[in-house]
MARFIGU-915106 format. One line per 8 residues: number of its first residue (from 1); their letters; for each residue x, z, y of N, C-alpha, C, O, CB. Coordinates in nm, 3 decimals, m for minus. Atoms other than C-alpha are relative to their C-alpha. Glycine has a CB too. Layout:
NUM	a	X,Z,Y,X,Z,Y,X,Z,Y,X,Z,Y,X,Z,Y ~ ...
% end
This chain:
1	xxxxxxxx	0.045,m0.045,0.129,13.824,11.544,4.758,0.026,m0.113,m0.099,0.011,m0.231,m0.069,m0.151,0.039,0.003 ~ m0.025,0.130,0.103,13.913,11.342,4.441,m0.148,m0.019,m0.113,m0.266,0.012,m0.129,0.169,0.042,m0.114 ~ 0.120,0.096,0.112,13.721,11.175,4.178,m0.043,0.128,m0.081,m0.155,0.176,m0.096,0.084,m0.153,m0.133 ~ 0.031,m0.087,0.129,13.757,11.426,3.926,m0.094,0.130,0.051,m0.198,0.166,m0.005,0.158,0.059,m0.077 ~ 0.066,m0.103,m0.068,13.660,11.724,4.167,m0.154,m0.050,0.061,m0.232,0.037,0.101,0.101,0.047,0.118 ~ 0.185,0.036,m0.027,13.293,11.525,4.257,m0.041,0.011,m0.129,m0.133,0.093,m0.129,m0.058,m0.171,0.063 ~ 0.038,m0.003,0.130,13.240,11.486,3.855,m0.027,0.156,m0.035,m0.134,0.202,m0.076,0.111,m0.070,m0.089 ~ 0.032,m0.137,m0.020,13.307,11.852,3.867,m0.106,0.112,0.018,m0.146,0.200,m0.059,0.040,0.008,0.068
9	xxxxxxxx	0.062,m0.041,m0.061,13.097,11.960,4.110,m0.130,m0.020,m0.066,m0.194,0.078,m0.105,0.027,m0.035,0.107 ~ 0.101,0.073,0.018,12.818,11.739,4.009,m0.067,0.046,m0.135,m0.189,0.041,m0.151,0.040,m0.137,0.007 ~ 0.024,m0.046,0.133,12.819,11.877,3.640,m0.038,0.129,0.017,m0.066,0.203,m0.077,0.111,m0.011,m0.091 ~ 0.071,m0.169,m0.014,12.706,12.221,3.837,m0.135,m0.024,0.088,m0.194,0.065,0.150,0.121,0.133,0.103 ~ 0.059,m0.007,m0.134,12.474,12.067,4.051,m0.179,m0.007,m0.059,m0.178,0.066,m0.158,0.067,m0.153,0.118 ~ 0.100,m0.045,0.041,12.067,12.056,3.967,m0.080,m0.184,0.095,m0.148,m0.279,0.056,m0.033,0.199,0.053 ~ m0.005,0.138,m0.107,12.052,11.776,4.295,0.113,m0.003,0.073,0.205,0.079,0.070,m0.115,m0.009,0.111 ~ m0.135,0.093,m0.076,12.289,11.570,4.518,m0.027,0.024,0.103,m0.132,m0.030,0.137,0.024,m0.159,m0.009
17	xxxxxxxx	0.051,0.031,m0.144,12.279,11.647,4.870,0.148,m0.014,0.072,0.233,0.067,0.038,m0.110,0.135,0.075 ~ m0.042,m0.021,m0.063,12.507,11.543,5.116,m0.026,m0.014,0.153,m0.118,m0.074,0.209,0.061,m0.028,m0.046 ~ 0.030,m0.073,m0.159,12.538,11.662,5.475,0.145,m0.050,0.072,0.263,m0.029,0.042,m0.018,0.217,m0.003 ~ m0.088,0.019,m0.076,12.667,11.470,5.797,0.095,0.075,0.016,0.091,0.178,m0.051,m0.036,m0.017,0.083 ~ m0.004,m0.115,m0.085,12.905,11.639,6.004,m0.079,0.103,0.101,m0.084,0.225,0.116,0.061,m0.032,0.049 ~ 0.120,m0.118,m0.036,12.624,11.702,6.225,m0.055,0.070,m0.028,m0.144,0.120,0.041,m0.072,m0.002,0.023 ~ 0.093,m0.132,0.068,12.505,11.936,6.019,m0.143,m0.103,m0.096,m0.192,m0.048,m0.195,m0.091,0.136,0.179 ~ 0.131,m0.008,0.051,12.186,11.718,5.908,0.032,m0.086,m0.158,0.144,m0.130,m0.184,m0.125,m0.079,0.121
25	xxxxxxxx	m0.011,0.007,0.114,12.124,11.614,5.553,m0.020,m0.154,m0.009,m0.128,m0.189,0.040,m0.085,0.093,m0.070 ~ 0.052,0.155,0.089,12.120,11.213,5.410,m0.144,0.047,m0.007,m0.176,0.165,m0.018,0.081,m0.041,m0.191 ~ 0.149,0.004,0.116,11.743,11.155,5.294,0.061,0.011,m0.132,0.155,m0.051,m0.183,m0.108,m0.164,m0.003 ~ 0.007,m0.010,0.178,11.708,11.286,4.933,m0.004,m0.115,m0.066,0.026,m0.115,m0.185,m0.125,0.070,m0.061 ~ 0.065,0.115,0.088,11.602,10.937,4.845,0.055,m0.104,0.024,0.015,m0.219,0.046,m0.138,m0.028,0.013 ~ m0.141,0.148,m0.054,11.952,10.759,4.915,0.015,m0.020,m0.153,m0.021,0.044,m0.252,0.210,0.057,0.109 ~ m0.084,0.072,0.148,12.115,10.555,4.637,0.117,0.035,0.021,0.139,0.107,0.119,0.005,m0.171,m0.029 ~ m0.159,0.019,0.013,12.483,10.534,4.568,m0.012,m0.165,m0.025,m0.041,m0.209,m0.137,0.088,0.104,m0.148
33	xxxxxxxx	0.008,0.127,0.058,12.482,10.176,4.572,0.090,m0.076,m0.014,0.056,m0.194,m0.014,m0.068,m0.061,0.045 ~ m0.175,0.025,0.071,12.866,10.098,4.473,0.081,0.130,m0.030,0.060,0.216,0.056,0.115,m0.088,0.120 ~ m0.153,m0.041,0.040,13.157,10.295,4.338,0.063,m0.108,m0.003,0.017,m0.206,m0.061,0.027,0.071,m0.132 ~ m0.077,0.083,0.030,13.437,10.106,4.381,0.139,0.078,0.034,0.147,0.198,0.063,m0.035,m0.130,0.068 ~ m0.126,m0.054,m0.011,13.825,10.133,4.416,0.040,m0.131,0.092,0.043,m0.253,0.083,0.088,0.037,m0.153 ~ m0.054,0.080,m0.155,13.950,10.036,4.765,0.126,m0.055,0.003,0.158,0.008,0.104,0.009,0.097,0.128 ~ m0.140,0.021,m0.041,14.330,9.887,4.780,0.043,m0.052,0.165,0.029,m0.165,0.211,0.048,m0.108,m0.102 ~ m0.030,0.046,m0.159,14.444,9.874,5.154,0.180,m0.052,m0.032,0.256,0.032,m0.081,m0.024,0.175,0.148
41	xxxxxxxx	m0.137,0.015,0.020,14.798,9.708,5.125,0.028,m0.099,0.166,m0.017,m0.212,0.182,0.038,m0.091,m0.178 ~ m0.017,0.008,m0.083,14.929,9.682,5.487,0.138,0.059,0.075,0.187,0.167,0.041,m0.097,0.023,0.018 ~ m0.092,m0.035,m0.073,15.217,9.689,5.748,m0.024,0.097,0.094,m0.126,0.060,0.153,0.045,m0.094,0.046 ~ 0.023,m0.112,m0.080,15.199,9.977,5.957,0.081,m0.045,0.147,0.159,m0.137,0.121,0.059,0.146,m0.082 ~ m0.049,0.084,m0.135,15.334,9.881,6.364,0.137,0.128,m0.021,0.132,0.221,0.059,m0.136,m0.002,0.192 ~ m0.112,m0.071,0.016,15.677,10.082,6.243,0.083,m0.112,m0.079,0.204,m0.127,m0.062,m0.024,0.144,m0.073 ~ m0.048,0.100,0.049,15.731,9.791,6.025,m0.012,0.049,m0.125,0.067,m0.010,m0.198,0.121,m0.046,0.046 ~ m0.021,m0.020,0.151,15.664,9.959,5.676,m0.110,m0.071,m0.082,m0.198,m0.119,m0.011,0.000,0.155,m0.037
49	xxxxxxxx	0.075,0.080,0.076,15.468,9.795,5.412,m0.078,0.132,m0.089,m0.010,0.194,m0.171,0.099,m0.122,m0.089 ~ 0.029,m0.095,0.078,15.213,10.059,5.268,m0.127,m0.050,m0.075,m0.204,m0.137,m0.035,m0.013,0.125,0.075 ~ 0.079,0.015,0.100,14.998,10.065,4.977,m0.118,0.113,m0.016,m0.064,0.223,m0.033,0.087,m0.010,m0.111 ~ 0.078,m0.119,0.011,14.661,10.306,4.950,m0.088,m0.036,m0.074,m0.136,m0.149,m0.080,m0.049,0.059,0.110 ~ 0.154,0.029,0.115,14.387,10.341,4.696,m0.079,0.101,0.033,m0.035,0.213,0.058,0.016,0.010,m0.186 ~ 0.146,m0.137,0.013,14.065,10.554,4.718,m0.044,m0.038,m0.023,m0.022,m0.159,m0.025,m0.080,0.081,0.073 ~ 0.123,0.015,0.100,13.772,10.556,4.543,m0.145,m0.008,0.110,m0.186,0.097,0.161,m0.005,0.159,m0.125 ~ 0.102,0.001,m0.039,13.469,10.439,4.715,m0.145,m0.019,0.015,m0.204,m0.126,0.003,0.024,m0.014,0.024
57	xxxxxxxx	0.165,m0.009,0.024,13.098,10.560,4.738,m0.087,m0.044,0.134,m0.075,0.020,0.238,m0.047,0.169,m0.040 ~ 0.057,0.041,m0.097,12.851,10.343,4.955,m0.141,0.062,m0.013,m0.219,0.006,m0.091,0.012,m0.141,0.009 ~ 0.160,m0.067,m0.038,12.514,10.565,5.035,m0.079,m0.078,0.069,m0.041,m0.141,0.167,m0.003,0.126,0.088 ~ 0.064,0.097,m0.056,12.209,10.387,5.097,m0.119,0.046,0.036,m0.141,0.162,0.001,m0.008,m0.104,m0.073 ~ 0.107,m0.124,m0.091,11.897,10.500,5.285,m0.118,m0.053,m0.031,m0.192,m0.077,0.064,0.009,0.018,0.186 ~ 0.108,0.101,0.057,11.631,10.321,5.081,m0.151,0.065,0.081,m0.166,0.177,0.130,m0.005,0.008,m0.207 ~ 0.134,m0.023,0.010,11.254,10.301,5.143,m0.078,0.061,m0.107,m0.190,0.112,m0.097,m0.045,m0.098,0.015 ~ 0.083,m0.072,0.074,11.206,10.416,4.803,m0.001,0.141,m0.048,0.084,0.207,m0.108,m0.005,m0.058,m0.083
65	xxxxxxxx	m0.044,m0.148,m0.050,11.111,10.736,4.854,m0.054,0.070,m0.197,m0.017,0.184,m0.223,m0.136,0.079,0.199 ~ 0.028,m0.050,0.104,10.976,10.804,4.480,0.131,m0.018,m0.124,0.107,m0.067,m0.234,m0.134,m0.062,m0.027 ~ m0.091,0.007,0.135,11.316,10.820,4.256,0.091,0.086,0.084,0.068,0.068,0.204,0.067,m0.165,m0.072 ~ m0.073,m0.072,m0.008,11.563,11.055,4.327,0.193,m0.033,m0.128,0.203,m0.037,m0.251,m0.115,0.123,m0.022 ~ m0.126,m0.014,0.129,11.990,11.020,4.175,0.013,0.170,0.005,0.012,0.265,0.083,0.192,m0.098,0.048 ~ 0.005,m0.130,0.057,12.013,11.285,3.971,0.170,0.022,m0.062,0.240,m0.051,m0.131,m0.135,0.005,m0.128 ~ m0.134,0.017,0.034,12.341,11.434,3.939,0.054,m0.089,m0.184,0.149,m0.166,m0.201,0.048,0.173,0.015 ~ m0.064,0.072,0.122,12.401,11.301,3.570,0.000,m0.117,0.005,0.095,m0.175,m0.049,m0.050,0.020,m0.116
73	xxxxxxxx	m0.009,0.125,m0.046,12.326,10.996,3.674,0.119,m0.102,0.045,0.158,m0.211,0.005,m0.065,0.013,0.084 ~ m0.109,0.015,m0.068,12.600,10.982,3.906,0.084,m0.036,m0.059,0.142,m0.144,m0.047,0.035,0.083,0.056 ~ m0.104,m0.029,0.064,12.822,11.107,3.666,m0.040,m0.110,m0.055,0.046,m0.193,m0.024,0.030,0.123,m0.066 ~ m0.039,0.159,0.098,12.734,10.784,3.442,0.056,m0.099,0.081,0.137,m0.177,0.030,m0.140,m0.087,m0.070 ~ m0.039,0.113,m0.079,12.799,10.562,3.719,0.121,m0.001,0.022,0.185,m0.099,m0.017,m0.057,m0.013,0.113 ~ m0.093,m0.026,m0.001,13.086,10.703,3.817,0.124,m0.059,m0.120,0.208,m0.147,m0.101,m0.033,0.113,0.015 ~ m0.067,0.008,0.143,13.254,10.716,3.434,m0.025,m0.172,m0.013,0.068,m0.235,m0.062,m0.090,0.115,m0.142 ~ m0.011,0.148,0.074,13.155,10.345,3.377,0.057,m0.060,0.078,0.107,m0.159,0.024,m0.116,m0.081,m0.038
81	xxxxxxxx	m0.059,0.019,m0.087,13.308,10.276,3.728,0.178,0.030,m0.076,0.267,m0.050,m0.103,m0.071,0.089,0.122 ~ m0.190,0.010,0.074,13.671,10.419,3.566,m0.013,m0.079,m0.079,0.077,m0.163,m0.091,0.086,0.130,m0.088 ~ m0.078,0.071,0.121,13.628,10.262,3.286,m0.021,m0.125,0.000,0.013,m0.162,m0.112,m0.033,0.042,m0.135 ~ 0.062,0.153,m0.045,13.510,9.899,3.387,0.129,m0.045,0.120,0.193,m0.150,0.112,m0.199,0.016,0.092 ~ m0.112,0.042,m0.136,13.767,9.899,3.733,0.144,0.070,m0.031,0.251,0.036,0.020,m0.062,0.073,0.173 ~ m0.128,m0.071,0.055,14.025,10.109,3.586,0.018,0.142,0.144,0.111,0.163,0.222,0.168,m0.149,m0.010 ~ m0.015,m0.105,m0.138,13.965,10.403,3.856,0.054,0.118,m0.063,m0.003,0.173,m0.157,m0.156,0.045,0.090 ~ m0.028,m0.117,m0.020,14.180,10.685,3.872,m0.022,0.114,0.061,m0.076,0.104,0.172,0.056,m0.007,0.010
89	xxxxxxxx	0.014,m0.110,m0.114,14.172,11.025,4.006,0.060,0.030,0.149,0.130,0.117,0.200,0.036,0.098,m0.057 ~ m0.012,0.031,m0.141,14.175,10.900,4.340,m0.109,0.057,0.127,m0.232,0.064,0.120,m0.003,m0.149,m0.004 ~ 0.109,m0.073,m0.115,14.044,11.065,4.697,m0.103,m0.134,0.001,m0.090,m0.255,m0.021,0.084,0.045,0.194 ~ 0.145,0.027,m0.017,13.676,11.004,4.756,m0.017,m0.069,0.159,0.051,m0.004,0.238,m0.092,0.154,m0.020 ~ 0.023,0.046,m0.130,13.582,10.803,5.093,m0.139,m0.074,m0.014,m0.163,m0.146,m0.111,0.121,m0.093,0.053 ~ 0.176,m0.024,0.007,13.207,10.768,5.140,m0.049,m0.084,0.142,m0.039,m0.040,0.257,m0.057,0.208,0.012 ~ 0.063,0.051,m0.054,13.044,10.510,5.299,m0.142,0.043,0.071,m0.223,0.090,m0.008,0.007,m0.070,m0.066 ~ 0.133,0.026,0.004,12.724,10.518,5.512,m0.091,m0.015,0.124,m0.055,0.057,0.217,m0.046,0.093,m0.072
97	xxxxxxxx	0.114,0.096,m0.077,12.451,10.359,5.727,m0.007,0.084,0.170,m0.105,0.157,0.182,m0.194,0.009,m0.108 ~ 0.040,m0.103,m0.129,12.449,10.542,6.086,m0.015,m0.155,0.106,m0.064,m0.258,0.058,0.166,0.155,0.061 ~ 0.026,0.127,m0.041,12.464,10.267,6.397,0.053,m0.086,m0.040,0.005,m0.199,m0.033,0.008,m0.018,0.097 ~ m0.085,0.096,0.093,12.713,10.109,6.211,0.084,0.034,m0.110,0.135,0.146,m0.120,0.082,m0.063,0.071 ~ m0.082,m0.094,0.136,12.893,10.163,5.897,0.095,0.074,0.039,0.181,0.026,0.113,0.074,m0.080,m0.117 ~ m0.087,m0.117,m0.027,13.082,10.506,5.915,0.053,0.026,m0.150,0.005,0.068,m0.255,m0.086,0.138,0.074 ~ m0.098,m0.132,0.145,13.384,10.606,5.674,0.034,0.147,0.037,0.095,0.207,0.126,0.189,m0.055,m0.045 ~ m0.033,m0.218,0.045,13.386,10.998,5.561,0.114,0.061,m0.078,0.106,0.022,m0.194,m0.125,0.076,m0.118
105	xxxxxxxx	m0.066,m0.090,0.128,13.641,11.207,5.369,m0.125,0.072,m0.053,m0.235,0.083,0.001,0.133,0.126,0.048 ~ 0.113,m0.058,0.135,13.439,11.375,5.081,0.064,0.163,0.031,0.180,0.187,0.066,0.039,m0.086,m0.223 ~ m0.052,m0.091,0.030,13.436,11.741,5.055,m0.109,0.098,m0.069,m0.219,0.045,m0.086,0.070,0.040,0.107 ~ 0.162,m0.059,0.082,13.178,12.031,4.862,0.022,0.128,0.033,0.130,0.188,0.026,m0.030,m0.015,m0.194 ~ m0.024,m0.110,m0.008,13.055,12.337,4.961,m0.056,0.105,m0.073,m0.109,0.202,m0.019,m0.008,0.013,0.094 ~ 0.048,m0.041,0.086,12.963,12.463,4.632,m0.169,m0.021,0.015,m0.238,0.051,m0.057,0.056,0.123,m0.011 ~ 0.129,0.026,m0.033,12.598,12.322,4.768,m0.073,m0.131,0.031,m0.181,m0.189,0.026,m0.012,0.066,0.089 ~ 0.021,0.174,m0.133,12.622,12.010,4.963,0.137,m0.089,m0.012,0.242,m0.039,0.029,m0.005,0.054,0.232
113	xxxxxxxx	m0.080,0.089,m0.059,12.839,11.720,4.962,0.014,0.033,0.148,m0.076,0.094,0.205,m0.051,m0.132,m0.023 ~ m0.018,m0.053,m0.166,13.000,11.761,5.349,0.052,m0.168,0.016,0.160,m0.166,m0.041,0.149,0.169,0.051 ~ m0.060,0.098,m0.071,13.098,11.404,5.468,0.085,0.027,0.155,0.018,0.046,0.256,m0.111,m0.088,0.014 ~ m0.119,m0.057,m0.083,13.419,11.487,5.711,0.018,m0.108,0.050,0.035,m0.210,m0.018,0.127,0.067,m0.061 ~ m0.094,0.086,m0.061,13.530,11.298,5.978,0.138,m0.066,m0.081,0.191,m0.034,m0.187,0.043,0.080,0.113 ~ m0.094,0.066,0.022,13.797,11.056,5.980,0.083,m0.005,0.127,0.029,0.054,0.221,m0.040,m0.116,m0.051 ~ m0.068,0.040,m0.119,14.051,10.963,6.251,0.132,m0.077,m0.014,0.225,m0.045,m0.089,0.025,0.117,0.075 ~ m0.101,0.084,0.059,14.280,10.682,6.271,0.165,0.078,0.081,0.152,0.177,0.153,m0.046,m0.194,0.048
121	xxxxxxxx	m0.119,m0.080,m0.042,14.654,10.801,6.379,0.115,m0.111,m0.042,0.106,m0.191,m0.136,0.014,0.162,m0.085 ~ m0.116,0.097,0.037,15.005,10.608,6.401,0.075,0.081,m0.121,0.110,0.197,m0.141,0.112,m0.032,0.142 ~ m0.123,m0.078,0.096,15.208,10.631,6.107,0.135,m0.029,0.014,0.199,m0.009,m0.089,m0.013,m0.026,m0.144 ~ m0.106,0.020,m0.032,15.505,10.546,6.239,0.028,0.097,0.143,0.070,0.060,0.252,0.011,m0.146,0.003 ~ m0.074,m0.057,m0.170,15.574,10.811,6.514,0.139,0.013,0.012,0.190,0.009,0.124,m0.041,0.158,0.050 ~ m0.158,0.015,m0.020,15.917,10.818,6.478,0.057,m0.101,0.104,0.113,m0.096,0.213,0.061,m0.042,m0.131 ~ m0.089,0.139,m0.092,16.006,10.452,6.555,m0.090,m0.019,0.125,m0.046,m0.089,0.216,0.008,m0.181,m0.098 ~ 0.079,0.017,m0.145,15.717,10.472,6.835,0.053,0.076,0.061,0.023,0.050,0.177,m0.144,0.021,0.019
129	xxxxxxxx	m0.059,m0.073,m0.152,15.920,10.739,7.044,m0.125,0.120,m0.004,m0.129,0.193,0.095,m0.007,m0.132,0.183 ~ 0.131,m0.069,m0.032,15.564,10.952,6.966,0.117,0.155,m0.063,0.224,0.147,m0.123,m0.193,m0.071,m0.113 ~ m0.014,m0.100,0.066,15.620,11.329,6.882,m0.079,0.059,m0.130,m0.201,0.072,m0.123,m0.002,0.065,0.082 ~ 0.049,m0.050,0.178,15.532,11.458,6.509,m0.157,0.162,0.073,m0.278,0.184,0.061,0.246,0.124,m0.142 ~ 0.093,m0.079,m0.020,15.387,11.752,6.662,m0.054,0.014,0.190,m0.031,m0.087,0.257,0.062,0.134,m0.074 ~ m0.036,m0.008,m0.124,15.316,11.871,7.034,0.070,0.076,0.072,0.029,0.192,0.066,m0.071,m0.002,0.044 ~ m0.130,m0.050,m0.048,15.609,11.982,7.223,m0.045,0.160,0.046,m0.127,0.157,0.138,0.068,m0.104,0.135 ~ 0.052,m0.116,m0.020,15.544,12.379,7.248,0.085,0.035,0.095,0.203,0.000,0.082,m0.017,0.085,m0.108
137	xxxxxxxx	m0.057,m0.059,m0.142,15.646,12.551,7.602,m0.021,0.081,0.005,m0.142,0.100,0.014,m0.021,m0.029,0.112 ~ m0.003,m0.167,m0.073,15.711,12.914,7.681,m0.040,m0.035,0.136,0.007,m0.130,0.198,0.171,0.093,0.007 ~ 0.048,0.025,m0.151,15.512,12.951,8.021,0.106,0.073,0.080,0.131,0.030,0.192,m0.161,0.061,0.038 ~ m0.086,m0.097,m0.081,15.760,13.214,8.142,0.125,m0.092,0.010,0.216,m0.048,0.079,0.030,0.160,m0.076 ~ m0.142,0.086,m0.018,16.050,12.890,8.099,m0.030,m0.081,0.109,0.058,m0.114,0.189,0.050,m0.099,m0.131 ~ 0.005,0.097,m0.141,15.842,12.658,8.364,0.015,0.084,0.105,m0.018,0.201,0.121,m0.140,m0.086,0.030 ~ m0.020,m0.043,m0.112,15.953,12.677,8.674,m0.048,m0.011,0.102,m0.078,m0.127,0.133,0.069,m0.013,0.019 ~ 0.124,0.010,m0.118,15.752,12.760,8.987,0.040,m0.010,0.094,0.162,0.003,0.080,m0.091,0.095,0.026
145	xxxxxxxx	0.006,0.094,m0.111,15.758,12.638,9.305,m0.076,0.031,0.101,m0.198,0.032,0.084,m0.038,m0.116,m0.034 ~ 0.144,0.034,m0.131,15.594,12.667,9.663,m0.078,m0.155,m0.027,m0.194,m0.195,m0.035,0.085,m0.018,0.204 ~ 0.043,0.147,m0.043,15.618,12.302,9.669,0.046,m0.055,m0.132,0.138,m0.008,m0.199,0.078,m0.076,0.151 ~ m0.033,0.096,0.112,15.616,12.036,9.391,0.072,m0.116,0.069,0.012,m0.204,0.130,m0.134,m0.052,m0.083 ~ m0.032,0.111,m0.011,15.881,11.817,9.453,0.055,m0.084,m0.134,0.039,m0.052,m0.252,0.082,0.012,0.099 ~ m0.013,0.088,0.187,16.023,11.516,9.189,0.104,0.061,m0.004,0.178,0.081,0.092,0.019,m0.195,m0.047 ~ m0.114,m0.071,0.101,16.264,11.698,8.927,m0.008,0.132,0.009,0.073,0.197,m0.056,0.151,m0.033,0.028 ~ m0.042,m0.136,m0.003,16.195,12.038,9.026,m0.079,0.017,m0.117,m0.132,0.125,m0.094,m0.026,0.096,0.131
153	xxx	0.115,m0.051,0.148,15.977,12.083,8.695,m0.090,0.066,0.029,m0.122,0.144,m0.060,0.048,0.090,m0.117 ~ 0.130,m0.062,0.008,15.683,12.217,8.830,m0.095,m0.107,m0.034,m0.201,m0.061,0.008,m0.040,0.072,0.128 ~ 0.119,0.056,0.054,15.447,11.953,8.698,0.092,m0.136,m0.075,0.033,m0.223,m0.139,m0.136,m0.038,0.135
% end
């Protein structure tokens, strides 16, 4: 989800809730306690040199249970965040407190912030010999066998 599409959202919203994947909800009585803009500038094990930006929100699980962020709020933080760091309409990646700090993709389901898994992955499958996708097999092409011996292609 990008920057502009949380500002969005948020300008329909009444309160802020977002929701693990597990299904259960943040406490109501988290902070946002950074926006910032992330630059990862790194070699990838293919040998390329890549550059990434996202925009990132760190959720915080305070004790104080009497204040609530209220979406407009947000939205100020946010807006003084572009205009102070120079943030663009860059994807959302969402910090927050579980046994150890967990990064989220951002997403909304006209209700709830959804914090989405992540998963790391090679970006170089090519020069690794990896396949792009996974090799799809007609079952009626393997060939069967009493016996599995080596090369007959039954396993």
């Amino acid at each position: 989800m990008k920057l502009e599409e949380v500002k969005s959202a948020l300008n329909q919203l009444e309160t802020i809730a977002f929701q693990l994947p597990n299904g259960e909800l943040v406490p109501n009585h988290f902070h946002v306690t950074e926006v910032g803009k992330i630059n990862k500038h790194f070699i990838d094990c293919g040998g390329t040199v890549r550059n990434e930006e996202v925009v990132n929100f760190q959720l915080w699980n305070a004790n104080d249970y009497d204040h609530r962020l209220h979406p407009e709020k947000l939205v100020h933080i946010i807006e003084l965040s572009q205009k102070t760091l120079g943030i663009g309409d860059l994807e959302v990646e969402v910090e927050y407190q579980g046994d150890t700090i967990g990064k989220f993709g951002l997403d909304f389901d006209g209700t709830n912030f959804l914090l989405t898994t992540k998963q790391t992955d090679c970006l170089a499958r090519e020069k690794c010999g990896l396949p792009t996708e996974k090799p799809k097999i007609k079952l009626s092409e393997v060939q069967t066998s009493q016996c599995c011996t080596p090369g007959s292609g039954c396993c």
